[in-house]
N, C-alpha and C positions, 0 to 999 in steps of 0.2 A: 504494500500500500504506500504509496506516494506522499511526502510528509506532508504537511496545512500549512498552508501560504501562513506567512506570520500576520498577523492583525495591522490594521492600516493607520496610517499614525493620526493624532499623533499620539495612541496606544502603546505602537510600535515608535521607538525611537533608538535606531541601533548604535549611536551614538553614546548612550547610556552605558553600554560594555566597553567603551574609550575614554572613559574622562578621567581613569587614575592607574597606573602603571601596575595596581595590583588587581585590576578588574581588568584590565586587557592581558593579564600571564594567565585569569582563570579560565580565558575563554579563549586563548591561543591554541590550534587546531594541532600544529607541528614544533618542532623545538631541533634542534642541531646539541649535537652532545660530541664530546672527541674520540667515543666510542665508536661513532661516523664515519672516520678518519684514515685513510693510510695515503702514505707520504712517498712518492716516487721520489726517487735520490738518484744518482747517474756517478756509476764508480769509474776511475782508471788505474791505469800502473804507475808504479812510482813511491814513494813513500814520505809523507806527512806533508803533503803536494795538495794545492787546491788551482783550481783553474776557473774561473767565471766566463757564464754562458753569455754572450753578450748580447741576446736575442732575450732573454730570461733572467731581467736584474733581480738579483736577490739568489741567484739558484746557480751551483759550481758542481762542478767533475770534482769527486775526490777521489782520494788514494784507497785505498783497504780499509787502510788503519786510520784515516779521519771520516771513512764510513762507520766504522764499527762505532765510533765518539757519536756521530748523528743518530744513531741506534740508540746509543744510550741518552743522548736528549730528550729522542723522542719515546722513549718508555719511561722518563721521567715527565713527561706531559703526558702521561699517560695515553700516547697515539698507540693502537694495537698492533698495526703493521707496519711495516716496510718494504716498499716494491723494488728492486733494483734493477736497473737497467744500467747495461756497460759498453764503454767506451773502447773500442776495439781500435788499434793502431791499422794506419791501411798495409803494412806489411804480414799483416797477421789474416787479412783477407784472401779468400780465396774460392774457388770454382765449385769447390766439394764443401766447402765450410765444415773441415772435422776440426778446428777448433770449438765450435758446436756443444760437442757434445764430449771433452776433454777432459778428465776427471780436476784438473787441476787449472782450468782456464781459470780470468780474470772474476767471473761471474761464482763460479764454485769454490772459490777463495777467500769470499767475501760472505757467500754463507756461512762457511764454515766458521769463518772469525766471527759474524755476527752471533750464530748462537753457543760459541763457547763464552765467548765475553757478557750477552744479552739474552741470557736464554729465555727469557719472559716474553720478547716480543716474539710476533709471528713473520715470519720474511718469505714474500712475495717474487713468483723470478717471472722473465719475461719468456716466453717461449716463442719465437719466430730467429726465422736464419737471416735477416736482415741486417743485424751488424758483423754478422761475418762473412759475407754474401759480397764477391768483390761485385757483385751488380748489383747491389744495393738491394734486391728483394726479398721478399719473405720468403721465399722458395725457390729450387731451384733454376735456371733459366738454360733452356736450350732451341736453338736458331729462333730464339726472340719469343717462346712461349713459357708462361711459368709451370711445372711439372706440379701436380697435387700427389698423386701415388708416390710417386718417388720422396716428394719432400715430407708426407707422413711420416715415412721409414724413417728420415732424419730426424722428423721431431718427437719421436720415440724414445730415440737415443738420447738426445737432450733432455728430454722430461725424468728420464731414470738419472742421469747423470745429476742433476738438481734435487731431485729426490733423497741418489745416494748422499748426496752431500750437507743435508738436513733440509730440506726447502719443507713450510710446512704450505704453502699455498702456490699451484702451477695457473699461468696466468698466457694461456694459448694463445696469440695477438695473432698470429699469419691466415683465418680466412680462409684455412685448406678445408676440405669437403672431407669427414670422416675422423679428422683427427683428434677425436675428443674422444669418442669409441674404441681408437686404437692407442690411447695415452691410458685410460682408464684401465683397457684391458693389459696394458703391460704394468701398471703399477699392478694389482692385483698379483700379477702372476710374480713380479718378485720382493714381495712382503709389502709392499707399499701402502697399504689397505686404507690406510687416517692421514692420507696427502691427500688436499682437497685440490679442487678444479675450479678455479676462476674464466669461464672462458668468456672471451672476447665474442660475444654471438653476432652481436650485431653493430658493427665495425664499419661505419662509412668510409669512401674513399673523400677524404675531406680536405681544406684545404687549409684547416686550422692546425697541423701538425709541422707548418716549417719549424718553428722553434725548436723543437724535438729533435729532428731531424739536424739541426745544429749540432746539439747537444751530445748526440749518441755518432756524431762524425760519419751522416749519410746522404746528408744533402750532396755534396758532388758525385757520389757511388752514383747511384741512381739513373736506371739507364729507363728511360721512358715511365709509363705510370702505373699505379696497383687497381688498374678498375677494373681488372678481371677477374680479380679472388675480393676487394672489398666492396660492402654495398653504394649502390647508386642512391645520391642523397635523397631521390623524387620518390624513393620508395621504403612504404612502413607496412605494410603488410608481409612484405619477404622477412624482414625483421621477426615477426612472430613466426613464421617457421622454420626460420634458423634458433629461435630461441628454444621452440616445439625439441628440435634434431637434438639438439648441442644436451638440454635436460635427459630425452632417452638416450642417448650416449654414454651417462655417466656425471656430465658436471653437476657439483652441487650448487654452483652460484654463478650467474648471469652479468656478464657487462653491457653496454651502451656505450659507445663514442666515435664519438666526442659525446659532452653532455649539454652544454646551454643549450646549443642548435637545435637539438634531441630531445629535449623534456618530451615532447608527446609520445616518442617512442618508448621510456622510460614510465610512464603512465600505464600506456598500453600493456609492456607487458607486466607489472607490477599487477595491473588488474588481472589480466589475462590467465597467469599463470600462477600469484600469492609467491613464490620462490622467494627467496636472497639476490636481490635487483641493484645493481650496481650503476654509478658512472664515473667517466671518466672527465675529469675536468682538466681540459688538453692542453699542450704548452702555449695554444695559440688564445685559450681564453685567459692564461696566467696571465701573456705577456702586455695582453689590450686592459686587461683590469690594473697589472701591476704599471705601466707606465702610462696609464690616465691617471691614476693614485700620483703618483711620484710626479706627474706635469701638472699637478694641483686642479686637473679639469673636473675629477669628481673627488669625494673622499673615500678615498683607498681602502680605511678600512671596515666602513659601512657596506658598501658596495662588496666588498670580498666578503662578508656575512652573510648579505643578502643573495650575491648569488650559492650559496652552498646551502642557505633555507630552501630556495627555489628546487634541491634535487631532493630534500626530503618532500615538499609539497607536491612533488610530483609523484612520490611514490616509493623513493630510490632507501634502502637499508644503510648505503654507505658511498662513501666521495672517495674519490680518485683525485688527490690535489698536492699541487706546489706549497698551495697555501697553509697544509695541515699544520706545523710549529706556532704560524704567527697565527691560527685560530685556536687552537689549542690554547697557548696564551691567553687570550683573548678572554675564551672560555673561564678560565681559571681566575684570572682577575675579577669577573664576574660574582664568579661563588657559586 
């Protein structure tokens, strides 16, 4: 039954629920908590090394070992995860990308430190062959096509490889067709059973990810574009049955991204499905929030609140953000 128009004023005056700061918290619909939260961090080689993204003021390449310190800040603002994503030298790229899946690469070095040092937080890895990919894609590439079978195979490898190496959440970004069912099905088979599955389901070919692509040293790889493994932005209904697939596969938890652009698709399948709905808040919306903030056009950090209310309003369990520390913060200062 469809709820009763409210009564017509001036009976009704919905004003009445705004006139004091403690009458508008009892009737606030949504709330942002730093249990919301996980924090994408970008590692490299080197040691007690920091590098600034200069597309992404505020956000640096570190080393291992001043990852492992951001780990530990951020389980002191009590942020639950951390996602990493690594910085691969271009000599370290290659046609095969079995740096990939290297017991001891850059990426599984930084697990390992994170949860011997941190073991309270949870750490996020990224799973796509794009930073070792000397063509800059998420999969293999041969006479100008991207391979889906074949690059499964590879991201197989990589998912056990992150696994062995403590990864407690796998975060599938590359858009291959089946790969969630065959990540699931190898963890299974080799003890892996309480590694959870974050996948990327519905993954736009966007154009809000240069910043990223900075960051992670793929902007010049990059050999033509990814609109054949990511979705076309005009469409939200594939959305739902990639979300449909990627759930019977195995994942336990669902992403969106980008996110601003996306909130309706983020709605959708929160309604759709009830799961653990996630998004991603992409380098490209960091970079427009963080340097209108910082060019004094709006205030930074209104605006950076307001849009991480907007993915719980939509539906969304948790953020994918730059901005997790200085919300956290924020939070806390609060009470």
């Amino acid at each position: 039954m469809p709820p009763l128009p409210p009564a017509a004023f001036p009976t009704a005056r919905f004003r009445r629920m705004r006139a004091t700061p403690a009458l508008r918290g009892l009737m606030r619909e949504n709330t942002l908590s730093v249990d919301d939260l996980i924090w994408p961090v970008f590692v490299m080689e080197g040691a007690d090394a920091e590098v600034p993204v200069a597309s992404m003021p505020g956000v640096s390449r570190l080393s291992v070992d001043r990852v492992v310190g951001a780990a530990r800040m951020a389980a002191d603002l009590g942020i639950p995860a951390i996602c990493l994503f690594p910085y691969i030298e271009q000599d370290r790229k290659t046609e095969d990308c079995a740096e990939a899946w290297d017991a001891d690469n850059l990426s599984n070095r930084a697990i390992r430190a994170i949860k011997a040092a941190v073991p309270e937080i949870a750490v996020m890895t990224d799973i796509a062959l794009d930073p070792y990919n000397i063509n800059g894609h998420d999969g293999y590439v041969v006479d100008g096509q991207i391979l889906n079978d074949e690059t499964v195979e590879a991201l197989v490898k990589m998912a056990l490889a992150q696994a062995d190496a403590g990864a407690d959440i796998l975060g599938p970004s590359d858009m291959m067709d089946g790969r969630i069912g065959a990540i699931r099905a190898a963890l299974e088979s080799h003890g892996h059973r309480n590694v959870t599955i974050l996948s990327y389901a519905a993954k736009y070919a966007s154009a809000f990810y240069g910043p990223f692509r900075d960051a992670v040293g793929a902007s010049g790889a990059l050999k033509g574009d990814k609109n054949t493994y990511q979705m076309d932005p005009g469409n939200s209904d594939e959305a739902l049955r990639l979300v449909a697939r990627d759930l019977s596969e195995g994942a336990d938890m669902v992403m969106v991204k980008p996110g601003m652009p996306y909130l309706d698709i983020c709605r959708r399948v929160k309604d759709r499905f009830g799961v653990p709905t996630y998004a991603y808040q992409v380098s490209g919306e960091y970079a427009m929030i963080r340097g209108a903030g910082l060019n004094g056009w709006v205030d930074g950090e209104k605006v950076m609140m307001e849009s991480l209310l907007a993915f719980k309003r939509a539906g969304c369990d948790g953020i994918l953000t730059y901005f997790a520390p200085d919300a956290a913060r924020l939070l806390r200062d609060r009470g």
